[in-house]
Backbone as CSV, one residue per row, in Angstrom:
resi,resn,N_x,N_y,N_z,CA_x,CA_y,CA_z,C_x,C_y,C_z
1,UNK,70.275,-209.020,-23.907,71.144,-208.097,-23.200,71.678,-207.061,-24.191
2,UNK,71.487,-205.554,-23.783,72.367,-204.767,-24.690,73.465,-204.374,-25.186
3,UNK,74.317,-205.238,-24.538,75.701,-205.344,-24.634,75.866,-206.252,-25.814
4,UNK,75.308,-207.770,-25.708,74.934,-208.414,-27.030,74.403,-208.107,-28.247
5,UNK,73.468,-207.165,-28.261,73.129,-206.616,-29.532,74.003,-205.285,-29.838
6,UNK,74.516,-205.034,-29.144,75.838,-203.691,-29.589,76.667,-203.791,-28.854
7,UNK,77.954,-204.674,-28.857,79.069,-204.485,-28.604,79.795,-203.146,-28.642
8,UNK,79.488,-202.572,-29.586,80.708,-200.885,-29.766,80.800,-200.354,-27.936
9,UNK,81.744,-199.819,-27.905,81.990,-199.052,-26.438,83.028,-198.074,-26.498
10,UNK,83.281,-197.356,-25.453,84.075,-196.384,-25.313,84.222,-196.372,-24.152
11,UNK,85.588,-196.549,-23.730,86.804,-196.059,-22.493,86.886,-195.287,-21.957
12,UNK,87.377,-194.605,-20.996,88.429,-193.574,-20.516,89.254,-193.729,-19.392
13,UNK,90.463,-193.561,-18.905,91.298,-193.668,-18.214,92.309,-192.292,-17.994
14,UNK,91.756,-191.786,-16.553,92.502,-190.416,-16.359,93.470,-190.899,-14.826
15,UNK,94.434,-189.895,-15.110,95.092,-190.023,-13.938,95.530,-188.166,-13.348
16,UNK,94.927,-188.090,-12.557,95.409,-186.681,-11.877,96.635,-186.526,-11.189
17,UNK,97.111,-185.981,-11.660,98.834,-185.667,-10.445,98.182,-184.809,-9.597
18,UNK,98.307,-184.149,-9.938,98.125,-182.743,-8.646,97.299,-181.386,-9.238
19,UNK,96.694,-180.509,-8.538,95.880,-179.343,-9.052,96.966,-178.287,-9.038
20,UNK,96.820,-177.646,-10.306,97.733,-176.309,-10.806,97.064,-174.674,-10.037
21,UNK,97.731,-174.189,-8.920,97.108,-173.301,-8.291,96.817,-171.920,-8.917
22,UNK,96.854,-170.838,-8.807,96.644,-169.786,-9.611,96.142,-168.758,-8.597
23,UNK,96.615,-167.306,-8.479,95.468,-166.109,-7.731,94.611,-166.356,-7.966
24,UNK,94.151,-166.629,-9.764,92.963,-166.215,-9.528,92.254,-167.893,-9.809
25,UNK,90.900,-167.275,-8.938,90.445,-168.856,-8.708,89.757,-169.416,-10.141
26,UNK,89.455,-168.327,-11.229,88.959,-169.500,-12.327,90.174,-170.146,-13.124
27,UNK,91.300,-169.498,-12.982,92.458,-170.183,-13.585,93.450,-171.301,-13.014
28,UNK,92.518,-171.926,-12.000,93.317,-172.893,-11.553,92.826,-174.578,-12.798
29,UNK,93.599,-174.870,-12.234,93.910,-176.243,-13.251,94.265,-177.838,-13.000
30,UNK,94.521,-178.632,-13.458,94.578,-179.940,-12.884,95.829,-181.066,-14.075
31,UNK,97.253,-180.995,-13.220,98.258,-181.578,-13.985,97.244,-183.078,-14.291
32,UNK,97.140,-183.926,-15.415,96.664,-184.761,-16.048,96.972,-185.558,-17.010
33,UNK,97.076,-186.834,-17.021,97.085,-188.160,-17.942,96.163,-188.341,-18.664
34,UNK,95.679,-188.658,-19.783,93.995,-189.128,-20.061,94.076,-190.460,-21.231
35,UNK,93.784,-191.546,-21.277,93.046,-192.009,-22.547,91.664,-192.223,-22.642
36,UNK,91.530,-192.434,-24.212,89.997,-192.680,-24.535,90.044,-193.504,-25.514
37,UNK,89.500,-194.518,-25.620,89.630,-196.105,-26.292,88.114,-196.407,-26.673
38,UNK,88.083,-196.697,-27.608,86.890,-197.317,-28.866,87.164,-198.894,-29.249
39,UNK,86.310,-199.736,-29.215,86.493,-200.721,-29.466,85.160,-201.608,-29.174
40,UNK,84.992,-202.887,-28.701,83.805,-203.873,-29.031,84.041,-204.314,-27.756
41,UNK,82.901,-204.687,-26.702,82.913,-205.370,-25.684,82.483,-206.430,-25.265
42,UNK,82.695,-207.448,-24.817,82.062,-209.140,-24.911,82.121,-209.883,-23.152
43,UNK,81.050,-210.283,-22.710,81.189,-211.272,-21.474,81.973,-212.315,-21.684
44,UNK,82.292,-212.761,-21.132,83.686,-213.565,-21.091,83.242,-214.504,-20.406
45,UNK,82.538,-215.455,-20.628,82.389,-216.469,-20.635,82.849,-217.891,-20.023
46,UNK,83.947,-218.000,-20.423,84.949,-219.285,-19.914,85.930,-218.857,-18.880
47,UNK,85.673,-220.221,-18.077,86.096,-220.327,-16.679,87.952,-219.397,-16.699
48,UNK,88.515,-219.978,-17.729,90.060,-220.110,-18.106,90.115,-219.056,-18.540
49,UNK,89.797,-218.301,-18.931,89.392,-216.386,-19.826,89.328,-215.627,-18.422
50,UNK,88.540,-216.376,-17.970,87.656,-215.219,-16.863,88.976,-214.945,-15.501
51,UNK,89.417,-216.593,-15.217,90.532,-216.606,-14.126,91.848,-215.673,-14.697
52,UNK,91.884,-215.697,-16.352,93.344,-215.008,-16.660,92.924,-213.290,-16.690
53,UNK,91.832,-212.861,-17.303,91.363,-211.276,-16.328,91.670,-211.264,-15.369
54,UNK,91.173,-212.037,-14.254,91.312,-211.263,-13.094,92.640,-211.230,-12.590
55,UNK,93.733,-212.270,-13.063,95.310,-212.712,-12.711,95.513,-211.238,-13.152
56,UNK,95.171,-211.066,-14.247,95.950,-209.476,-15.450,95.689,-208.453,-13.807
57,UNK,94.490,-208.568,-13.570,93.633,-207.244,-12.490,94.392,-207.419,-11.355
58,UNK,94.526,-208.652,-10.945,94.734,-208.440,-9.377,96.369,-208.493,-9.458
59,UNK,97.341,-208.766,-10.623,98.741,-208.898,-10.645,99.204,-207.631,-11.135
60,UNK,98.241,-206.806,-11.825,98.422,-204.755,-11.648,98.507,-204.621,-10.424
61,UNK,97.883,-204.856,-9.384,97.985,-204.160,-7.769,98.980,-204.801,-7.148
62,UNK,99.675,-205.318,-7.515,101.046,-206.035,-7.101,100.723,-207.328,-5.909
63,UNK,99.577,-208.168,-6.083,99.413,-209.326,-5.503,99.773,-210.380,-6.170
64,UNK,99.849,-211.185,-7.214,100.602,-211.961,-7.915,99.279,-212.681,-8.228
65,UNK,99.717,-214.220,-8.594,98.823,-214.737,-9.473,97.783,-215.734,-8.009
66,UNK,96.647,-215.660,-8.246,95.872,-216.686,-7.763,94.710,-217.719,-8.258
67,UNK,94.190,-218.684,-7.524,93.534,-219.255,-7.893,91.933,-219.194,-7.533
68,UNK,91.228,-219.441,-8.661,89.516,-219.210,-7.857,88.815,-220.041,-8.788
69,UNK,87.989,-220.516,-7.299,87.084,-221.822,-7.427,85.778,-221.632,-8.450
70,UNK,85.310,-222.494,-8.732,84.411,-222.380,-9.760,82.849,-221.433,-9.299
71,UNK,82.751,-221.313,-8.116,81.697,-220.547,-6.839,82.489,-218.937,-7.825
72,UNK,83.716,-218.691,-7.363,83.909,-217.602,-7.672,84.117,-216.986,-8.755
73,UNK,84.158,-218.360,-9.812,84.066,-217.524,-11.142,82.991,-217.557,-11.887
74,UNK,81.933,-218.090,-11.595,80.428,-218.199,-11.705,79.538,-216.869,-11.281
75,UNK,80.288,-216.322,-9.956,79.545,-215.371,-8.936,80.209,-213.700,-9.746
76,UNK,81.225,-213.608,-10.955,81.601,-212.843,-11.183,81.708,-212.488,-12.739
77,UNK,81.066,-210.784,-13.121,81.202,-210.518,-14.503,82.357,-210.276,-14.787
78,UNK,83.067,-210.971,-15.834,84.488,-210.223,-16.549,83.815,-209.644,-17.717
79,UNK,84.358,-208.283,-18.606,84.282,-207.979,-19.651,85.443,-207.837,-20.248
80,UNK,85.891,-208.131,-21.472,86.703,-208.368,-22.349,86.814,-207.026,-23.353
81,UNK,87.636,-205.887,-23.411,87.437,-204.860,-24.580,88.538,-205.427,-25.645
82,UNK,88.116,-205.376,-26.619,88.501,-205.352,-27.730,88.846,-203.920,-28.235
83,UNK,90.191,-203.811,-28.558,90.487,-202.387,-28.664,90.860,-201.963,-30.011
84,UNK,90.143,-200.981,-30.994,90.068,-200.511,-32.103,91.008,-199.185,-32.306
85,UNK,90.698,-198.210,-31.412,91.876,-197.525,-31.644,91.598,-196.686,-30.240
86,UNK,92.707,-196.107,-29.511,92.863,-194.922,-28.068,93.690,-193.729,-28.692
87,UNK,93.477,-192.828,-28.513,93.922,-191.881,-28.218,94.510,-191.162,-26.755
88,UNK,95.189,-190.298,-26.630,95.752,-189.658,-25.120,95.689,-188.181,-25.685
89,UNK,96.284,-187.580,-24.027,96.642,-186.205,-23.909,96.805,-185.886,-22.166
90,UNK,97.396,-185.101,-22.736,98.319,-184.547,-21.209,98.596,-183.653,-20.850
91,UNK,98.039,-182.978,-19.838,98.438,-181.531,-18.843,99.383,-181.331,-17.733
92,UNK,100.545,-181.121,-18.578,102.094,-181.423,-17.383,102.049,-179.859,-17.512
């Protein structure tokens, strides 16, 4: 797998507020969040790894913590980033 023979990866994570209007139409624009993250990526393997990802994932969307059967953590890829260094920037 190529993920196994080269771990290295790269991120990004944008968030758009809203588009910046303008007369004229090439000067319109887009208020913006951004990161970009470098680091090493790994399958995740174990049952107990894999259930605490998805707790992290599904307890961001404000559902809380659950439980899943071994069907469902068998039937599903987690990836793990290892994070080396991110950078940001922002269009307020």
């Amino acid at each position: 797998m190529m993920l196994e023979k080269n771990p290295q990866c790269c991120f990004e994570v944008d968030l758009y507020e809203s588009v910046i209007r303008c007369e004229k139409a090439c000067a319109w624009g887009v208020k913006y969040k951004s990161v970009i993250g470098f680091g090493r990526a790994y399958i995740v393997s174990e049952n107990k790894e894999k259930q605490q990802g998805l707790n992290y994932i599904i307890c961001h969307y404000g559902s809380g913590m659950h439980e899943f059967s071994d069907e469902d953590l068998i039937n599903v890829c987690v990836i793990r980033i290892d994070i080396d260094s991110m950078t940001g920037k922002k269009n307020e």
